[in-house]
N, C-alpha and C positions, 0 to 999 in steps of 0.2 A: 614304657607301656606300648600296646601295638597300635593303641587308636591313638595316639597322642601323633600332633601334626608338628613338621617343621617346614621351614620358608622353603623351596626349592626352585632354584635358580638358576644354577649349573653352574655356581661360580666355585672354582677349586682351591679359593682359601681354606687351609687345618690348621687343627692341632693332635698330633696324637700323643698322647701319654700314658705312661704305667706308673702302679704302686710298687714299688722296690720291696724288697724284703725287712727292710727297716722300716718301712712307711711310709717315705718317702715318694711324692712325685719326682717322674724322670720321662722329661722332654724328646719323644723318640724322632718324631717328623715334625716341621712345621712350611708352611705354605704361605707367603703372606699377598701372593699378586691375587687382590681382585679382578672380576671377572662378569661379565652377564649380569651389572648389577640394575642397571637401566631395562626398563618392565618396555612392552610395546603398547603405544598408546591407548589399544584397545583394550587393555585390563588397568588402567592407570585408575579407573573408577571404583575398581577393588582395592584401592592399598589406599591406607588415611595418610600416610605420611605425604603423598602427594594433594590431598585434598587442600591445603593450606595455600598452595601456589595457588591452584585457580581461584580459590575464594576469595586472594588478596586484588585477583586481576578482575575480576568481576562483578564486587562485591556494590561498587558507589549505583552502578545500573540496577544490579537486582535491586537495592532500596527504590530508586527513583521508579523503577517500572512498579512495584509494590506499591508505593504511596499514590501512583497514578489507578491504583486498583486492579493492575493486572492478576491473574491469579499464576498461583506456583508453575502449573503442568506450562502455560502459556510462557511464563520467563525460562524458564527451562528451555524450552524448543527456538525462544528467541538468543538464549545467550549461546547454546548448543554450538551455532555452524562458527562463532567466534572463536572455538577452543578447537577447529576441529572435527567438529559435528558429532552429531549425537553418541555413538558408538564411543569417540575420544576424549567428550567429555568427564572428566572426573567425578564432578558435581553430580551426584543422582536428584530427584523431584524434593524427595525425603529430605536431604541433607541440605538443601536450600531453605526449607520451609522450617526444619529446628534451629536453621541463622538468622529465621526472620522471626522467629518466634523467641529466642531467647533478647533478643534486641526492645521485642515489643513488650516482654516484662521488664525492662529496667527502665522503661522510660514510665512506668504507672509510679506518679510523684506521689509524696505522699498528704496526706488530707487530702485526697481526692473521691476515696473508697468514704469514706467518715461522712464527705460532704452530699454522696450522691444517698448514702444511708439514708442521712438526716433530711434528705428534699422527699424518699420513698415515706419516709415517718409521717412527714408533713401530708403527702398525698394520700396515705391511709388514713390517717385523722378526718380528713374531708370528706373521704368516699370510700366506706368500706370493703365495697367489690374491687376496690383498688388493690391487685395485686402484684406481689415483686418478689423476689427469691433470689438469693445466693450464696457461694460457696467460695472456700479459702482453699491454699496451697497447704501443701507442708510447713512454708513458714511462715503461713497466717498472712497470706497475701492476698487480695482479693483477685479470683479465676473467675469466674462466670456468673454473670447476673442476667435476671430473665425481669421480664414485665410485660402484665395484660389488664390494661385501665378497664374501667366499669364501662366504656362505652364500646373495648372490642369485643367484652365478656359478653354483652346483648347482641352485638352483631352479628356473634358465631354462631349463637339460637337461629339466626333466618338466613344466614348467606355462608354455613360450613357446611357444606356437601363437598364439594370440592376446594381445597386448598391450594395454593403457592408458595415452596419454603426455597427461599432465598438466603446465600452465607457471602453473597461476592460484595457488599457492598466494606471498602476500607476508607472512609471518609474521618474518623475521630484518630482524633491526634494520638492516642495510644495504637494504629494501626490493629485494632480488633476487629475481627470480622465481624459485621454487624447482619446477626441472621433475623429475617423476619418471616412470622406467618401471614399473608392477603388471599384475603375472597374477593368476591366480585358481587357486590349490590344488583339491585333491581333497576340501577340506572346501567349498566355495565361497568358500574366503575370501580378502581380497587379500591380495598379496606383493608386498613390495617388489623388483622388479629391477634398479635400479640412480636412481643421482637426481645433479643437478648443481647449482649455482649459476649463474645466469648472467648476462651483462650488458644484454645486446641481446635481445629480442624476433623477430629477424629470418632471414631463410633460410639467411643465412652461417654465422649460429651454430647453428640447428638442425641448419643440417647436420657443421659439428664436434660435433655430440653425439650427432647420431645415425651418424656414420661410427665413433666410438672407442667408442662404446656395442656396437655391432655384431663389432668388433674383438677386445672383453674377455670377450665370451660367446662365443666361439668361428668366428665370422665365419657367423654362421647365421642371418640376418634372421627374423623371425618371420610368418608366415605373413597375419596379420591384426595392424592396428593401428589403435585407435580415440586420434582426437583432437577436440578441440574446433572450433569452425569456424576456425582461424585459415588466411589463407592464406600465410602464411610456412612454416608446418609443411608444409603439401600441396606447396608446389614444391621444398623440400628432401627430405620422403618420395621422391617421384617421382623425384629424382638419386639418391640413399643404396640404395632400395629398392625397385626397379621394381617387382620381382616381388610386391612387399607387398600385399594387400587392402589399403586406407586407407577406412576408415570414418567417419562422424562422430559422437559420444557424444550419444545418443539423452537423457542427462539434460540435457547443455547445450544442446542446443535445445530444450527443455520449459522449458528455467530461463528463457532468452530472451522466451518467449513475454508474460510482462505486462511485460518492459521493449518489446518492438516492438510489442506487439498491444494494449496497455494502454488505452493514447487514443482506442478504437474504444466508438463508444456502446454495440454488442453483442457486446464484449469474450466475454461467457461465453460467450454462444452459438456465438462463433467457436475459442473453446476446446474446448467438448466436440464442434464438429463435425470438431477435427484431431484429438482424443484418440481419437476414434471411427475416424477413416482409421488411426491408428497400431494401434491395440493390438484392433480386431475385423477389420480385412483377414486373412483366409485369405492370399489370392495377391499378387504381385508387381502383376498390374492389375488385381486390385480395389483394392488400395492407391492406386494412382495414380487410376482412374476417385473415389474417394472426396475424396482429397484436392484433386483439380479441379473436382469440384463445388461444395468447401467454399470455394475458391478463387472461384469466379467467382459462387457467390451471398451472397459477403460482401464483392464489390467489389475483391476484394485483388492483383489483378495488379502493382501499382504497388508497388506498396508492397514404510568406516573402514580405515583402511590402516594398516601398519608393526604387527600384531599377530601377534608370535611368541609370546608366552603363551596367547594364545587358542586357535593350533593347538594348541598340547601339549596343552589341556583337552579338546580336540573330539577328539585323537589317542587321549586315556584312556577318553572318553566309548563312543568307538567300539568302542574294547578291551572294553568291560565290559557296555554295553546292545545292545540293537540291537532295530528298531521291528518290529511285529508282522505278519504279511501279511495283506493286503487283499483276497487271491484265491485260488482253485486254483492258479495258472496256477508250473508247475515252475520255469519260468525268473526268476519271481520270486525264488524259494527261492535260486537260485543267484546272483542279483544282491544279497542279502541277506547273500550270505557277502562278496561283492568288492569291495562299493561300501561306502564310508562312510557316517555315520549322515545328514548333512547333506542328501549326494549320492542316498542311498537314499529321499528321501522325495520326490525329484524323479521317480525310476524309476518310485515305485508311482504316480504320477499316470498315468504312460503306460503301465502293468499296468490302473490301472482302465478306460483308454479303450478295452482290449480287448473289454469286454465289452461294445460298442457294433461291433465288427465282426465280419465272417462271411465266407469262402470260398466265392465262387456260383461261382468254374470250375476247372477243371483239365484242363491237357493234358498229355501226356507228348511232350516234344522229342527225345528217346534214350534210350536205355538207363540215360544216367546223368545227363538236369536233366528236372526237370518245370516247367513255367510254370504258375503261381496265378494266378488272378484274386482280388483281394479289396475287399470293399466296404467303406468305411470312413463315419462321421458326419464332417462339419465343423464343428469345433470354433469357437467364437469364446471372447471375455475378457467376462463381465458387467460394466458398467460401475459397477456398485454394487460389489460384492462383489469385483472383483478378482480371478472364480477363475475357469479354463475351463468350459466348459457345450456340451454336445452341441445342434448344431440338427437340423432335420429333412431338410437339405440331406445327399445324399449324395455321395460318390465313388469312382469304382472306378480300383486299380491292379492293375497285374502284376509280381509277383516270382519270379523265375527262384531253382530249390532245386538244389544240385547233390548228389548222394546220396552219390557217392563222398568229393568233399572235407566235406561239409559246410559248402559257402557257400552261404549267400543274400547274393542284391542286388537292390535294388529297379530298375527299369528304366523307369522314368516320369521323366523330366526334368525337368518343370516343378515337382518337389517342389522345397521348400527345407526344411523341419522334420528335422532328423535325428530327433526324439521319433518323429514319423510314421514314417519310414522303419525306425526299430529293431519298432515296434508292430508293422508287414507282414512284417519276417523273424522276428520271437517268432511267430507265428499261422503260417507256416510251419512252424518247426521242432516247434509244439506238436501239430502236426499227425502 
């Protein structure tokens, strides 16, 4: 057939034969020196027959880095320059992760699946909003199990707006990824929303966890959700939760940065010029104009959770102390009664940046909104110290006051800081 493929090699081994007029085959040429049979390193990763060799030379590290939690793309890139380096590796990401994965079902003993049943059975007996789900293989084996107690099912009512879904953690002896969903309290602190076991890395099963996950808290996706960069997650986000903000966790691409950016001669220097576009960008393009700077003059085109005793302690802490004021300013006093001790020391940061702005206009729109003009500093992160710092840059918005309801809103789009935007209706209302 003319699409049908064969090996080509250049190696001049034949056979040429005819049918005789009796029926007979008859042997007309044959060839037998091989030739060109040896691939060059850089396509050794397309042929399986070679896949065996590296996996036997490689194989005790990739578990060990695995059980130490490393993730796939990472053992890849570290076992990579051993074989060779990337290009000559055999091993693709893929083909590591179905070695680790076929290893991680045979080690699931048996009465294990039965006994973790039997403890969910026992925990829905007690508490009905106790929830758990899961699912079997083809041959009745136990694949992925989920659970969301009665106590993350209320938490997600006041503290899911924003999420954190998490799949790195390989801490359980069957090396399953242990994915969890965390919000963040009124203390700042994380919470558990719900966590699964699971078998696969991939969008089939993100997205069975995140469809019954979505399900057990009430069918109310959460408005924002940070994950790591996988893109399994992002194309099952995108089916499960259109309407979701999807994010990418701002710690794990900083983690990344000495395993991809490592091998670069001026490594630091191309570190503090992104730590620089991250964390002193004011705006949406100075961010970008920063980081394509840093981008094209370093050549680079190419290229604590589960703590419910804590809250109780911050919950008593809160009951009994509470931090002293940094200002005149009234509205402080009142964020001092409503906010927690944690939350409260976040406020007065944006109480003190008050006193860095001023009301240069005022108009009256009717009888009942007036529009403010107010000048505000631009703040940046000192890259030493870690703590905001007024520059001499200024900016001016407009917040519209309405006297009857008592709403302000700020009216400037381009803002992103909710900090900012609470600072211009406090200066309003202190007005």
């Amino acid at each position: 057939m003319a699409n049908r493929k064969t090996k080509k090699v250049g190696c001049p081994v034949m056979l040429h034969a005819k049918v005789t007029k009796d029926g007979k085959w008859q042997i007309r040429n044959v060839v037998l020196q091989h030739q060109n049979h040896e691939p060059v390193p850089s396509i050794l990763k397309y042929i399986s027959m070679f896949h065996r060799e590296d996996l036997k030379a490689v194989r005790r590290r990739l578990f060990q880095h695995h059980d130490e939690g490393v993730c796939i793309p990472q053992i890849h890139s570290a076992l990579a320059p051993e074989r060779n380096g990337v290009e000559n590796f055999s091993m693709s990401e893929c083909q590591l992760r179905n070695v680790v994965d076929k290893e991680r079902r045979l080690k699931m003993m048996e009465g294990d699946a039965n006994a973790m049943a039997a403890y969910f059975h026992r925990m829905s007996t007690d508490n009905q909003n106790f929830f758990h789900l899961h699912r079997l293989d083809y041959d009745e084996r136990l694949k992925d199990i989920m659970r969301v107690d009665a106590r993350s099912r209320a938490a997600y009512i006041e503290f899911g707006d924003v999420v954190f879904f998490d799949s790195t953690y390989l801490t359980n002896r069957y090396l399953l990824p242990f994915a969890n969903f965390v919000g963040v309290n009124h203390h700042g602190q994380s919470m558990l929303l719900g966590c699964a076991l699971i078998s696969h890395e991939d969008a089939v099963t993100f997205e069975w966890v995140f469809t019954n996950w979505i399900s057990c808290i009430g069918g109310k996706p959460p408005r924002g959700i940070l994950t790591d960069q996988d893109a399994a997650m992002k194309k099952a986000i995108a089916k499960v939760m259109p309407n979701t903000r999807h994010r990418w966790c701002l710690l794990h691409i900083l983690n990344k940065l000495p395993v991809k950016l490592g091998e670069y001669d001026k490594y630091e220097e191309i570190k503090q010029a992104l730590l620089h576009a991250i964390y002193d960008s004011y705006a949406i393009e100075e961010f970008e104009n920063c980081w394509n700077e840093a981008i094209e003059a370093y050549n680079l085109e190419e290229n604590a959770w589960l703590k419910a005793e804590d809250e109780k302690q911050a919950d008593a802490d809160s009951a009994r102390f509470c931090h002293q004021l940094v200002s005149n300013s009234p509205i402080e006093h009142v964020f001092q009664k409503i906010y927690t001790s944690a939350k409260f020391l976040e406020v007065q940061q944006e109480c003190m940046k008050n006193l860095y702005m001023s009301i240069v206009g005022c108009k009256v729109v009717d009888d009942k909104l007036m529009e403010y003009t107010i000048e505000d500093r631009v703040w940046i992160r000192d890259p030493n110290t870690r703590k905001d710092i007024p520059t001499q840059r200024k900016r001016v918005y407009e917040v519209k006051y309405n006297s009857n309801s008592y709403e302000a809103w700020c009216v400037c789009k381009s803002m992103e800081s909710a900090g900012i935007i609470c600072r211009h209706i406090i200066a309003v209302f202190e007005k």
